[in-house]
C-alpha positions, 0 to 999 in steps of 0.5 A: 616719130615725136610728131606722128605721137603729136598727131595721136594726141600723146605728148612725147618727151625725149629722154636720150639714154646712152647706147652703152647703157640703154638695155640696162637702162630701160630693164630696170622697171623703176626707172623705165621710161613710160614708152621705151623702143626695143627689139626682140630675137626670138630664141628659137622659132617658137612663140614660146620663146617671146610672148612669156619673156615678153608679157608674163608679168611674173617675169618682171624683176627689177633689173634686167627685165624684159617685160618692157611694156610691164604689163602684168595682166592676170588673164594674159599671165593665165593663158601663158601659164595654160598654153605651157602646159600643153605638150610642147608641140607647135601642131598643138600650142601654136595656134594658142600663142596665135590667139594669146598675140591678138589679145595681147595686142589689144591691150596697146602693151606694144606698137609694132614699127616694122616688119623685117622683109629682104631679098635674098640672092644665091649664086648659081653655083651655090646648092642646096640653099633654101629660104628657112622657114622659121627666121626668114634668112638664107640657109645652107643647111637642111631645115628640119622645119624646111623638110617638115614643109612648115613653109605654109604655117603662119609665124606666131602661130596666127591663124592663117586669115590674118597676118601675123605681127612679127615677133621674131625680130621686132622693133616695137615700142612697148607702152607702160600705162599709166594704170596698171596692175599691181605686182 
């Protein structure tokens, strides 16, 4: 990795953190390292549920933050605030969470590493077993998503023309500029 940040012109200098101690390492925003790995599950299969924990910048508190990438970006922290108060409704927020993601990736706060994709197989004699839509695992159970036939929607809400970056289980980095917004 350090080599392929070389490449892009970004020195990288490794600071091994302990496991035990890494989230409550890197949660702390005064000693946060300027480009720190993490992941994210979401709560529930909802943009609502990573992009405010992930991006609002009054969500960052000086220990266990999640906000890795600090980012406090007024025009972002706005839209957060708007597309929350719109019914709560995925017919009707999704596709602002959609646009919210592209605008938040073009701000570099995060670099994408992976997107998480495996094959599943189910016995022959096991029934009712379904890909559920939302968190892309096996299910046995009904999926009120599953029955809705929200299979076709795009994850995060992006719009259909692009892929969506996974945010429901994501390995990123998160970037902290070097300039950025005062808290």
């Amino acid at each position: 990795m350090k080599d392929g940040f070389a490449r892009a012109g970004i020195t990288v200098t490794a600071n091994p953190i302990p496991r035990k101690q890494y989230y409550t390492t890197v949660g702390k925003p005064a000693v946060e390292d300027e480009l720190v790995y993490v992941g994210w599950g979401a709560d529930w299969p909802s943009a609502s549920t990573v992009i405010p924990p992930l991006f609002d910048g009054a969500q960052i508190i000086p220990e266990g933050n999640q906000n890795y990438s600090q980012l406090n970006d007024p025009a972002i922290n706005s839209k957060i605030y708007s597309i929350a108060k719109n019914p709560d409704s995925d017919d009707a927020q999704q596709p602002q969470w959609g646009d919210l993601d592209i605008a938040i990736q073009q701000t570099g706060a995060t670099i994408p590493l992976r997107y998480e994709k495996a094959v599943y197989l189910v016995g022959s004699k096991v029934t009712g077993a379904h890909l559920h839509s939302e968190y892309s695992d096996v299910s046995l159970l009904k999926s009120v998503s599953h029955s809705r036939n929200l299979d076709k929607r795009p994850r995060c809400g992006a719009p259909a023309h692009r892929p969506a970056h996974h945010l429901w289980s994501a390995k990123v980095f998160s970037h902290r500029p070097q300039s950025r917004p005062s808290r």
